[in-house]
PDB file of N, CA, C and O in Angstrom, chain B, residues numbered from 101:
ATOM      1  N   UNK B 101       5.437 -24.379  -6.459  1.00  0.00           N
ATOM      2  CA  UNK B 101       4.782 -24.978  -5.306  1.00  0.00           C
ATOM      3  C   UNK B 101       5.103 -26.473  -5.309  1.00  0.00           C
ATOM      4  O   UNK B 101       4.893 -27.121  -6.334  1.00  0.00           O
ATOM      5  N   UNK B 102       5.634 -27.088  -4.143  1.00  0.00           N
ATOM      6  CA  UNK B 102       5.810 -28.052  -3.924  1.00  0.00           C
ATOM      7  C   UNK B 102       4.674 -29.216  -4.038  1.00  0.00           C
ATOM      8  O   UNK B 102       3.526 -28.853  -4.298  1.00  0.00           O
ATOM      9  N   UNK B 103       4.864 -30.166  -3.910  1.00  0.00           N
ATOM     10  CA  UNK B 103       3.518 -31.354  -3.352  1.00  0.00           C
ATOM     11  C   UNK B 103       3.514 -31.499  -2.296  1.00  0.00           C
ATOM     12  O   UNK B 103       2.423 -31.938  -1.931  1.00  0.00           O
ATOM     13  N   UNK B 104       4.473 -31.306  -1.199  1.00  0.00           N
ATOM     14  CA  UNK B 104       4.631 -31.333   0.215  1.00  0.00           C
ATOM     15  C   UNK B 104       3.722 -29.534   0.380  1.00  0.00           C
ATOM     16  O   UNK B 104       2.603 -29.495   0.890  1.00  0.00           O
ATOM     17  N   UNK B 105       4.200 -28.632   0.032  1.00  0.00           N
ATOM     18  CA  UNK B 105       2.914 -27.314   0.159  1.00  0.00           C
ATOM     19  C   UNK B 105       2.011 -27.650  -0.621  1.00  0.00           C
ATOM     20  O   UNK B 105       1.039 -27.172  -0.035  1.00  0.00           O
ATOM     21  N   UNK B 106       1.643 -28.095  -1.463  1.00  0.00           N
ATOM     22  CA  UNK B 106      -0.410 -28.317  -1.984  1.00  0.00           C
ATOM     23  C   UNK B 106      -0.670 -29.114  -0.690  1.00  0.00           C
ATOM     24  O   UNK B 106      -1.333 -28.571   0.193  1.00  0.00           O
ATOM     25  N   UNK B 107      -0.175 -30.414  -0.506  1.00  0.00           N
ATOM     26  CA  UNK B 107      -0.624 -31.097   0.297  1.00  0.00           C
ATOM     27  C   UNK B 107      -1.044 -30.802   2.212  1.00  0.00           C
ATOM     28  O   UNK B 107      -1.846 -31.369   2.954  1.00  0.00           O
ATOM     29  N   UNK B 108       0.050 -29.535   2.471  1.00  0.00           N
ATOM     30  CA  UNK B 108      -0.186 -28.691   4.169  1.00  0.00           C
ATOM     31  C   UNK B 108      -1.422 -27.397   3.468  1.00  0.00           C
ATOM     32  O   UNK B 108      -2.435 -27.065   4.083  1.00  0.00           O
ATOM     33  N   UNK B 109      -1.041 -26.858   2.156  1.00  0.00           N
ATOM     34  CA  UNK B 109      -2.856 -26.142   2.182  1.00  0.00           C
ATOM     35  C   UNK B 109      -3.740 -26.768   1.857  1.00  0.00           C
ATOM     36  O   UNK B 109      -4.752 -26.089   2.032  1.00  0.00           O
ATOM     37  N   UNK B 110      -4.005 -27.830   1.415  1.00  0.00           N
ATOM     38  CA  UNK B 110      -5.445 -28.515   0.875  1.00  0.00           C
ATOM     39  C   UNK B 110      -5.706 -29.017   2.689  1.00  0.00           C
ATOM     40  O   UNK B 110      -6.827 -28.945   3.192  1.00  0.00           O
ATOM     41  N   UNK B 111      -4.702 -29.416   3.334  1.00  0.00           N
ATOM     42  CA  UNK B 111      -5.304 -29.778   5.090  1.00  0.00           C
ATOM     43  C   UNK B 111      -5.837 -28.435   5.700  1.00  0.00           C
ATOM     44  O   UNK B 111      -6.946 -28.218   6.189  1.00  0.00           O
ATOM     45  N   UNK B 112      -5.045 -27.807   5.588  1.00  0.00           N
ATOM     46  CA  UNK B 112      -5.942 -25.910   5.920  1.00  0.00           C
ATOM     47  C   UNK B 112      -7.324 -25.948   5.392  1.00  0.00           C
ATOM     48  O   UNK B 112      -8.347 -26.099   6.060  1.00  0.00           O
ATOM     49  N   UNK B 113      -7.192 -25.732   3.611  1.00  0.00           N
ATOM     50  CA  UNK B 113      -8.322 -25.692   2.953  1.00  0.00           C
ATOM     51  C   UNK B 113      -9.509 -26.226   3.767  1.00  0.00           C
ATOM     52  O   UNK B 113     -10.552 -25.658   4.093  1.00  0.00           O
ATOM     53  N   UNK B 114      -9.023 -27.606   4.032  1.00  0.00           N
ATOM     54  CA  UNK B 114     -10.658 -28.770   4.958  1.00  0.00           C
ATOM     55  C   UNK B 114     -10.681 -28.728   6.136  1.00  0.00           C
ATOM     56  O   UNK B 114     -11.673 -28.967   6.823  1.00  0.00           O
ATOM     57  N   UNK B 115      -9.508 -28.394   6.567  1.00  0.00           N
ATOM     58  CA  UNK B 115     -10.068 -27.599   8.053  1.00  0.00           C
ATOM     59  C   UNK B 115     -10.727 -26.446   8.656  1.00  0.00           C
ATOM     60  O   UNK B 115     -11.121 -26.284   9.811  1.00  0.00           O
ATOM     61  N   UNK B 116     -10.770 -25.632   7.579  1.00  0.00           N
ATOM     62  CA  UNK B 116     -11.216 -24.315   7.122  1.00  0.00           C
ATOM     63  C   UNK B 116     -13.035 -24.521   6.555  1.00  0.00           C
ATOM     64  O   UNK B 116     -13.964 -23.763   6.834  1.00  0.00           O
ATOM     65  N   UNK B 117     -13.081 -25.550   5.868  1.00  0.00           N
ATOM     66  CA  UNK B 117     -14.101 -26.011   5.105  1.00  0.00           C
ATOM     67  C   UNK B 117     -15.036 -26.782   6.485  1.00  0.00           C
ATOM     68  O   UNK B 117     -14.762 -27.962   6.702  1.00  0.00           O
ATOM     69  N   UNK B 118     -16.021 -26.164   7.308  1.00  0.00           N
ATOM     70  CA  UNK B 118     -16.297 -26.599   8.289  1.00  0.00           C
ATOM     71  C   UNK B 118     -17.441 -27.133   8.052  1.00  0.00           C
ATOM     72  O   UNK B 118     -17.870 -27.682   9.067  1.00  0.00           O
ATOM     73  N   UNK B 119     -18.573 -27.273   6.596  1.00  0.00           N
ATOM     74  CA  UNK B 119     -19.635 -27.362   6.173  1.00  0.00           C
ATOM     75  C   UNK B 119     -19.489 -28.695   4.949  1.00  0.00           C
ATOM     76  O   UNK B 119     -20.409 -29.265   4.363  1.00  0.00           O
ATOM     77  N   UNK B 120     -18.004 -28.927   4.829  1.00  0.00           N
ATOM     78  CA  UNK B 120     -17.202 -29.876   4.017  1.00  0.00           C
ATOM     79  C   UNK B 120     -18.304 -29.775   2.680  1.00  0.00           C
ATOM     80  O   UNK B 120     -19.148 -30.597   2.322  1.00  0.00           O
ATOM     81  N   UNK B 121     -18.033 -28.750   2.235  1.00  0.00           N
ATOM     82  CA  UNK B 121     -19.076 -28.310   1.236  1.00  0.00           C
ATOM     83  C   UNK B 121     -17.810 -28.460  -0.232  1.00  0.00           C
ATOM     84  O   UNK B 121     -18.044 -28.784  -1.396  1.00  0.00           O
ATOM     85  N   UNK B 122     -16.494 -28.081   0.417  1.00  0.00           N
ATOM     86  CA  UNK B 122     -15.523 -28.110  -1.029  1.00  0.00           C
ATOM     87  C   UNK B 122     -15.203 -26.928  -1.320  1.00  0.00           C
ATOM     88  O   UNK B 122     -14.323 -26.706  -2.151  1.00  0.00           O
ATOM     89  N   UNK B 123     -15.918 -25.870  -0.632  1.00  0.00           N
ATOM     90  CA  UNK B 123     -15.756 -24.765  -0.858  1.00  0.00           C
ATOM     91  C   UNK B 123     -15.647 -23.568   0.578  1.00  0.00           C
ATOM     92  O   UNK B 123     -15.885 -24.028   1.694  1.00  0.00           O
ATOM     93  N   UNK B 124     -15.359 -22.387   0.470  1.00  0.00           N
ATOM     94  CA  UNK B 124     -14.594 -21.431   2.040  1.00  0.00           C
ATOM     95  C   UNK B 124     -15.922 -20.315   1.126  1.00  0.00           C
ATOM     96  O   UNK B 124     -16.222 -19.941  -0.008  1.00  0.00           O
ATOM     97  N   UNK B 125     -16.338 -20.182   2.501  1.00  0.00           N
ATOM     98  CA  UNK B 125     -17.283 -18.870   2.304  1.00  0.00           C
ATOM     99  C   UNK B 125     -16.429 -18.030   2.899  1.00  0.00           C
ATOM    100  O   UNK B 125     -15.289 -18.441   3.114  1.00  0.00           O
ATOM    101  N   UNK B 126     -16.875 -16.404   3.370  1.00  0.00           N
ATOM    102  CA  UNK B 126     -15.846 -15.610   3.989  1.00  0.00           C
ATOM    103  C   UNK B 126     -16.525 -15.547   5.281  1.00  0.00           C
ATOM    104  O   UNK B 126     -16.322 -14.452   5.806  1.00  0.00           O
ATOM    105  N   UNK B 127     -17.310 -16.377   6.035  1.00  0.00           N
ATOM    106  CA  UNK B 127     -17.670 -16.916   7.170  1.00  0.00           C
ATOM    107  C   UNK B 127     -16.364 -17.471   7.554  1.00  0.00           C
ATOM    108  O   UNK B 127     -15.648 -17.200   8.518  1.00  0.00           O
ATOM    109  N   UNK B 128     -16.223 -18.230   6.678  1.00  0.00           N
ATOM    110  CA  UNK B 128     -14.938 -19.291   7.009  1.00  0.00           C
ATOM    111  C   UNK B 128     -13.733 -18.674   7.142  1.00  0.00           C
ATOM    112  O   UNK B 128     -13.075 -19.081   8.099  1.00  0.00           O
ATOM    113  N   UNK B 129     -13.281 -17.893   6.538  1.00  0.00           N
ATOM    114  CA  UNK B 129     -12.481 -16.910   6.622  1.00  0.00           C
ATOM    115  C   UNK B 129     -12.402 -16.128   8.135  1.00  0.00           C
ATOM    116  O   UNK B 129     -11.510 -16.048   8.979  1.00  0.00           O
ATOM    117  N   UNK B 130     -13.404 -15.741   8.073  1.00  0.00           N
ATOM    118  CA  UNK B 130     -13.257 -15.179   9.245  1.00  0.00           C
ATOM    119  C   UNK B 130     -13.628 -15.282  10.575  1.00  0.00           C
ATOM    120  O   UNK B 130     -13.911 -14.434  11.421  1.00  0.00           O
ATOM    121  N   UNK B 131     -13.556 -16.760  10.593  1.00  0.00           N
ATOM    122  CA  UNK B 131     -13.628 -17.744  11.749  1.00  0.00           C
ATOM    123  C   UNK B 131     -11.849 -17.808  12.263  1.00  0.00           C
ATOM    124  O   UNK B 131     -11.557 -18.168  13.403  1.00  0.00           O
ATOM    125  N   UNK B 132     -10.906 -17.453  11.355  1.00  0.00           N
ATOM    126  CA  UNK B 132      -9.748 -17.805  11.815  1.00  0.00           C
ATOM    127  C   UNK B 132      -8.783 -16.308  12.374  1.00  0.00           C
ATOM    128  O   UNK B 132      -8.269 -15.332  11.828  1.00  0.00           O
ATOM    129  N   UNK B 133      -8.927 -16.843  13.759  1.00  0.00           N
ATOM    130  CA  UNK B 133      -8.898 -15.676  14.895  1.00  0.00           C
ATOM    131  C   UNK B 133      -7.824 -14.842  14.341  1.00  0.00           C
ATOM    132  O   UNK B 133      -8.345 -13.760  14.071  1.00  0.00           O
ATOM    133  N   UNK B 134      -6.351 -14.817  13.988  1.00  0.00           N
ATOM    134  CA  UNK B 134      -5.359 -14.183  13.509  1.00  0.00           C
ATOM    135  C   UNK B 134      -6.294 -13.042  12.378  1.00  0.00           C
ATOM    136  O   UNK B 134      -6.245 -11.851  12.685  1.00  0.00           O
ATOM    137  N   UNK B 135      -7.022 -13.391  11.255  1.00  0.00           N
ATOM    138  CA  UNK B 135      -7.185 -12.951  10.244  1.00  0.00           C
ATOM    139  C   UNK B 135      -8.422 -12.053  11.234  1.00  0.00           C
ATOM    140  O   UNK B 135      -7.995 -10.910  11.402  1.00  0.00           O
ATOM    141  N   UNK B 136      -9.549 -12.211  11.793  1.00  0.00           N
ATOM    142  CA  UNK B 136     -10.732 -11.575  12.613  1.00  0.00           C
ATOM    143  C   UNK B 136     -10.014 -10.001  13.115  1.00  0.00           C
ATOM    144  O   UNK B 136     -10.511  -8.881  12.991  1.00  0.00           O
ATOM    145  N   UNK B 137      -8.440 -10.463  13.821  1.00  0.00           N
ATOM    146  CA  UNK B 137      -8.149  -9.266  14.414  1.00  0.00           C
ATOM    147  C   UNK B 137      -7.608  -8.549  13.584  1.00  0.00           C
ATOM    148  O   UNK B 137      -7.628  -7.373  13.947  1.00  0.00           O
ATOM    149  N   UNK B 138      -7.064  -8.729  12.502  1.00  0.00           N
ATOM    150  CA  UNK B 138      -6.343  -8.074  11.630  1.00  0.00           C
ATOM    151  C   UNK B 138      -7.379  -7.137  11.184  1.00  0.00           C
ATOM    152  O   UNK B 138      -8.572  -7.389  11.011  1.00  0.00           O
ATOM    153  N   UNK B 139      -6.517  -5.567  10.954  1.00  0.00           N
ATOM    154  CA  UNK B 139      -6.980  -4.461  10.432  1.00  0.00           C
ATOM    155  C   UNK B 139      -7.112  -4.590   9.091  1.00  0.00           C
ATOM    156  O   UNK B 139      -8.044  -4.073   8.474  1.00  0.00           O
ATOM    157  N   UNK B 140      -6.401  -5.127   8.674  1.00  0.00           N
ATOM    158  CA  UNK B 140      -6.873  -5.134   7.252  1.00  0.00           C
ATOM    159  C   UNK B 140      -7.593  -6.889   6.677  1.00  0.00           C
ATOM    160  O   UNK B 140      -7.748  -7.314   5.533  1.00  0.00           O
ATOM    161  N   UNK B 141      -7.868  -7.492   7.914  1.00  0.00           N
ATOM    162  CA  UNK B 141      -9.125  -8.312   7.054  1.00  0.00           C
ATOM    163  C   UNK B 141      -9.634  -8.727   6.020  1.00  0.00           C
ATOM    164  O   UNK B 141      -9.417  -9.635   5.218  1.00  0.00           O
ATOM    165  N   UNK B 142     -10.918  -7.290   6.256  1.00  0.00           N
ATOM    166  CA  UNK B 142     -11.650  -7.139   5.363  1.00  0.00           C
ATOM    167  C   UNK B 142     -10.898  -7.394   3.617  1.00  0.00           C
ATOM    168  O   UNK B 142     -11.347  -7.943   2.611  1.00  0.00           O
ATOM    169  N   UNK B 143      -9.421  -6.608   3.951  1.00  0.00           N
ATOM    170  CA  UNK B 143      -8.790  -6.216   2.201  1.00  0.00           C
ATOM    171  C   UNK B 143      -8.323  -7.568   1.917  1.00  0.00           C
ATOM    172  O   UNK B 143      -8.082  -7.753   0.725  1.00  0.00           O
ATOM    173  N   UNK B 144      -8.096  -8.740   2.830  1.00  0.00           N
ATOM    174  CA  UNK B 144      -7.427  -9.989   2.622  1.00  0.00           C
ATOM    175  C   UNK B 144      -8.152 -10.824   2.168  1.00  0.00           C
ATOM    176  O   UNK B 144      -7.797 -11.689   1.367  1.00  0.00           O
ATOM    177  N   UNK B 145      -9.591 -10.635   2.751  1.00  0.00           N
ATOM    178  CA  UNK B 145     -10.781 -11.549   2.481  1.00  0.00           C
ATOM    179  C   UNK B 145     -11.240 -11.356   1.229  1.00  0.00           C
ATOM    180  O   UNK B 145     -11.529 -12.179   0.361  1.00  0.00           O
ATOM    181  N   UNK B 146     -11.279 -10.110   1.229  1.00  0.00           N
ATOM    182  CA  UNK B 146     -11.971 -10.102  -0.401  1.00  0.00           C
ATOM    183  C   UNK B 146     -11.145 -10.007  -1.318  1.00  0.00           C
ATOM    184  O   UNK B 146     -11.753  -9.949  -2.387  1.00  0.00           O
ATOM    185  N   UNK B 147      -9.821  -9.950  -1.480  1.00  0.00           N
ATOM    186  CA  UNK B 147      -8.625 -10.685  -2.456  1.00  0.00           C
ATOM    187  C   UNK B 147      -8.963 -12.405  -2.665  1.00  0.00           C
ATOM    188  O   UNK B 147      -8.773 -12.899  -3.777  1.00  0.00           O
ATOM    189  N   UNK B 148      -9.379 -13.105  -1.729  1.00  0.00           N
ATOM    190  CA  UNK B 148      -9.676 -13.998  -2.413  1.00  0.00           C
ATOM    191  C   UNK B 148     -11.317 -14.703  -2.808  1.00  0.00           C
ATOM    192  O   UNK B 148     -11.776 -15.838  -2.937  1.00  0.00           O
ATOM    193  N   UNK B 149     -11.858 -13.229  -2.904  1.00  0.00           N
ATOM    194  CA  UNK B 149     -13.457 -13.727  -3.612  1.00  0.00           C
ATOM    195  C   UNK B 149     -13.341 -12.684  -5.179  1.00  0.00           C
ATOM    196  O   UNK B 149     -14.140 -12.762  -6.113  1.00  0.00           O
ATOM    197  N   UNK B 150     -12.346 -11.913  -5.124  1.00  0.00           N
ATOM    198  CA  UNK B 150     -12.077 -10.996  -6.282  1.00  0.00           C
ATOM    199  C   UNK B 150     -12.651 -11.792  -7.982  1.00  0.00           C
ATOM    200  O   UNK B 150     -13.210 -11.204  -8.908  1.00  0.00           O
ATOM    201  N   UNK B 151     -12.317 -13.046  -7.914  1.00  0.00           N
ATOM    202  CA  UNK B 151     -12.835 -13.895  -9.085  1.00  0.00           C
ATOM    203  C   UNK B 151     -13.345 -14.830  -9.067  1.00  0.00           C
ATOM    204  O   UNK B 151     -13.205 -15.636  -9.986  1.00  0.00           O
ATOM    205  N   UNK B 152     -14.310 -15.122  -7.757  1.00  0.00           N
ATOM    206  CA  UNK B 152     -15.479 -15.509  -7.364  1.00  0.00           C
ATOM    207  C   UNK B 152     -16.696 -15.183  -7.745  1.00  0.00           C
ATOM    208  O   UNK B 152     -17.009 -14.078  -7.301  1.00  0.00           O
ATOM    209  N   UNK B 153     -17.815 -15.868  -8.620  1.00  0.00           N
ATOM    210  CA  UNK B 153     -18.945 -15.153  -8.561  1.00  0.00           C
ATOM    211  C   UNK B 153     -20.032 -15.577  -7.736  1.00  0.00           C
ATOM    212  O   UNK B 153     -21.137 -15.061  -7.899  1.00  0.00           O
ATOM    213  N   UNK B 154     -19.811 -16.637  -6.694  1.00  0.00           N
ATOM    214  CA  UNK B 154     -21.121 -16.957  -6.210  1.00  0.00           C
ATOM    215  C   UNK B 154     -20.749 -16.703  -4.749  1.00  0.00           C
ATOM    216  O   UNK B 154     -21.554 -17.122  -3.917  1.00  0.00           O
ATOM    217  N   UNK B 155     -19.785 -16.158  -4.365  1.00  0.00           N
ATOM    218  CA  UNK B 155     -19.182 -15.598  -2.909  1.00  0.00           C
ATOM    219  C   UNK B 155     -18.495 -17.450  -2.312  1.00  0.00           C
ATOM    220  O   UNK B 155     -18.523 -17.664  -1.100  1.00  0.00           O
ATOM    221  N   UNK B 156     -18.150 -18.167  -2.915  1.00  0.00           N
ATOM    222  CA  UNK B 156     -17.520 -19.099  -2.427  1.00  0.00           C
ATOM    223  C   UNK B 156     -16.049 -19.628  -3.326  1.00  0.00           C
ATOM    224  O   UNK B 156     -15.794 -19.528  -4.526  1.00  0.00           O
ATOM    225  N   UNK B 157     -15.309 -20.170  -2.277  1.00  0.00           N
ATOM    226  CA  UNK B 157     -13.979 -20.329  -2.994  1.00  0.00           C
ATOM    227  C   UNK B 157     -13.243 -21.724  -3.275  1.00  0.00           C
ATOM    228  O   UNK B 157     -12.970 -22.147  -2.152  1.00  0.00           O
ATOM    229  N   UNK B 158     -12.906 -22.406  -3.983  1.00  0.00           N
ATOM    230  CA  UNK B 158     -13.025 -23.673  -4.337  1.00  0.00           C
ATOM    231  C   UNK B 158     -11.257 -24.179  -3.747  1.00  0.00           C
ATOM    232  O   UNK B 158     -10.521 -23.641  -2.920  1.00  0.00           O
ATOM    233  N   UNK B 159     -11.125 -25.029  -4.335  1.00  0.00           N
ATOM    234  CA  UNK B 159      -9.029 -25.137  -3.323  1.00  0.00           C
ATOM    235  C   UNK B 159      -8.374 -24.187  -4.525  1.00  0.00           C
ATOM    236  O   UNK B 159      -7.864 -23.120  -4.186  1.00  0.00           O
ATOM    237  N   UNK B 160      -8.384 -24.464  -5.537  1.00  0.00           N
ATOM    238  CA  UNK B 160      -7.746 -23.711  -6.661  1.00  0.00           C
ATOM    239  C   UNK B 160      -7.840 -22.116  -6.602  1.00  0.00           C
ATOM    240  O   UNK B 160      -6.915 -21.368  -6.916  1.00  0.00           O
ATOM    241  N   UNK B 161      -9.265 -21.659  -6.092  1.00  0.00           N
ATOM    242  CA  UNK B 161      -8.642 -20.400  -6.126  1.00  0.00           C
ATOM    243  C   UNK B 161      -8.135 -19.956  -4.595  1.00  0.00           C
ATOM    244  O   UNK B 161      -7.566 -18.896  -4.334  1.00  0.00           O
ATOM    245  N   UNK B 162      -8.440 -20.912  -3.739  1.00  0.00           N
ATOM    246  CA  UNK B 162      -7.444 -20.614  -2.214  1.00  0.00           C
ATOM    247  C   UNK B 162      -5.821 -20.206  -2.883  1.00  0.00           C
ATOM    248  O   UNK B 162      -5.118 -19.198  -2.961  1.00  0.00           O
ATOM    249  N   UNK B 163      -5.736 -21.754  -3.319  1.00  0.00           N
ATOM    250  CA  UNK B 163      -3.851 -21.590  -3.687  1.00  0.00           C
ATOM    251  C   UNK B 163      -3.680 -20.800  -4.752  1.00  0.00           C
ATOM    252  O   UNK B 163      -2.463 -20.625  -4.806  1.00  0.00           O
ATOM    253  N   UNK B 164      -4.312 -20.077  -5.844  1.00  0.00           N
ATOM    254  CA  UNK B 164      -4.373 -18.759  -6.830  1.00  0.00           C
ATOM    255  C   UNK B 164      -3.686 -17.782  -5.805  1.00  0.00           C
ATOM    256  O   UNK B 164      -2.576 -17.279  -5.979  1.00  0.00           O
ATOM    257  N   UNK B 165      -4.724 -17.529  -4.412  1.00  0.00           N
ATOM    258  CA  UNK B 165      -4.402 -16.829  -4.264  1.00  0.00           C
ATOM    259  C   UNK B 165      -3.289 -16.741  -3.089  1.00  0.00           C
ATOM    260  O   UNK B 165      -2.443 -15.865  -3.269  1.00  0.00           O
ATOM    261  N   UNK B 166      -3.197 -17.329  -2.202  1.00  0.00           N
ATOM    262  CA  UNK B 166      -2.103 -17.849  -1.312  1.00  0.00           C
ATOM    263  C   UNK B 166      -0.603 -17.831  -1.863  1.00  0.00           C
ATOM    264  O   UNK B 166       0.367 -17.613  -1.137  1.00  0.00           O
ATOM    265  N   UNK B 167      -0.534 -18.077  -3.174  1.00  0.00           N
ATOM    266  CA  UNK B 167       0.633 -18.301  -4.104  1.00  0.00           C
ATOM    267  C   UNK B 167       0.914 -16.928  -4.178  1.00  0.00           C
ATOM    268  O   UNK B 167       2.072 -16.855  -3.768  1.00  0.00           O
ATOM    269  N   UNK B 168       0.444 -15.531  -4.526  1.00  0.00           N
ATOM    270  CA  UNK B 168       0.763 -14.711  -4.058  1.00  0.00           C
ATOM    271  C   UNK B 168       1.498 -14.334  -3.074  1.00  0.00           C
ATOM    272  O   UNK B 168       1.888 -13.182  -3.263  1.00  0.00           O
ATOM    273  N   UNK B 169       1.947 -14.876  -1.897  1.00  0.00           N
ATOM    274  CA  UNK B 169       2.626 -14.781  -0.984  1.00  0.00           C
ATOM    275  C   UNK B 169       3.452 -15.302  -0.356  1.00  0.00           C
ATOM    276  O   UNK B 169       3.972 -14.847   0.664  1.00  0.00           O
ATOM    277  N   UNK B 170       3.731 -16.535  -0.990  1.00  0.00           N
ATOM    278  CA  UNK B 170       4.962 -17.072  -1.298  1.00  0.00           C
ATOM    279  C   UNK B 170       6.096 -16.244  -1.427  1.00  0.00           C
ATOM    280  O   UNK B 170       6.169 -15.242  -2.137  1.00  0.00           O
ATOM    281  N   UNK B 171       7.076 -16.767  -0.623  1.00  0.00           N
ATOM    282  CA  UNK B 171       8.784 -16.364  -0.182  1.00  0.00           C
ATOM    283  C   UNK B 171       8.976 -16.482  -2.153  1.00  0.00           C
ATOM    284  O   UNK B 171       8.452 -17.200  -3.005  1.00  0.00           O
ATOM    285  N   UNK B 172      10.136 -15.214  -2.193  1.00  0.00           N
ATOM    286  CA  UNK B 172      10.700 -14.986  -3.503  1.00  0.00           C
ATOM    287  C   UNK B 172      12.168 -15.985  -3.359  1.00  0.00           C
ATOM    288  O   UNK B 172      13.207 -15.569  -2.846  1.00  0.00           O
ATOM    289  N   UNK B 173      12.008 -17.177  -3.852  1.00  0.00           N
ATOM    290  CA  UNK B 173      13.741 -17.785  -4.204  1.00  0.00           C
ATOM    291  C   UNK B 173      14.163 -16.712  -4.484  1.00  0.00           C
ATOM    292  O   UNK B 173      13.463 -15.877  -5.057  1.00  0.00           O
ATOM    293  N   UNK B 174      15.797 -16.434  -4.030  1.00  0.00           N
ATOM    294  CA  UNK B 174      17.171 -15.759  -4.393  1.00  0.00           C
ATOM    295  C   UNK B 174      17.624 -16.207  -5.179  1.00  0.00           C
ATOM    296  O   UNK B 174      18.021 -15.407  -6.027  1.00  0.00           O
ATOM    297  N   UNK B 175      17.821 -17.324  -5.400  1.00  0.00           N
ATOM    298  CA  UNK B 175      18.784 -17.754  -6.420  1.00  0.00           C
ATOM    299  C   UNK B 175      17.524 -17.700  -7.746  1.00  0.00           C
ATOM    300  O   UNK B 175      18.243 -17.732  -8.744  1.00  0.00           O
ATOM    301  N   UNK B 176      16.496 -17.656  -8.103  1.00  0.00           N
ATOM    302  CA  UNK B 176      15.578 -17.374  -9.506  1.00  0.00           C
ATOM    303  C   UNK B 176      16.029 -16.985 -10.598  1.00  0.00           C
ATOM    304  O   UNK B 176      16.177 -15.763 -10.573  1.00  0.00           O
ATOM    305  N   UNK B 177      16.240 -17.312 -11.288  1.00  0.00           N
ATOM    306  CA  UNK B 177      16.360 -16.531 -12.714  1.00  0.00           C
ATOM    307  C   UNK B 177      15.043 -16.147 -13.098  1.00  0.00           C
ATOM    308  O   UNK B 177      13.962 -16.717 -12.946  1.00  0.00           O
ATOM    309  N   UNK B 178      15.334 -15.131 -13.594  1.00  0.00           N
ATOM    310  CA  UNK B 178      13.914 -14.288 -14.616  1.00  0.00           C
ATOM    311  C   UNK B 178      13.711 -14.463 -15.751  1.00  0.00           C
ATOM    312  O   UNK B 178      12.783 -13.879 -16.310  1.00  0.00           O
TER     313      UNK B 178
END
């Protein structure tokens, strides 16, 4: 992950963060119309409260889990 990508999700993160609490409830989540219509939602939302225990999500585990879905480099070595 770049510093140019931490720096475009931590602006998501607080734009997302509408209570500027520091933390995304799944209110917040699902305030963002793309994700509301999506059929599978529900399975997206709670991938990122999976290692949450108080139902809120801090920036670290946003990008935990966001990093998941990150484009695979071609050229990578393993």
């Amino acid at each position: 992950v770049t510093p140019n990508q931490i720096e475009r999700l931590y602006s998501r993160f607080t734009s997302l963060d509408k209570n500027d609490c520091g933390t995304l409830s799944r209110e917040d989540f699902l305030r963002i119309p793309e994700l509301a219509i999506n059929p599978l939602s529900e399975r997206i939302v709670h991938s990122f409260f999976a290692e949450s225990h108080d139902d809120r999500v801090n920036f670290l585990q946003f990008m935990r889990v966001l990093s998941h879905f990150r484009p695979i480099r071609k050229n990578r070595e393993n």
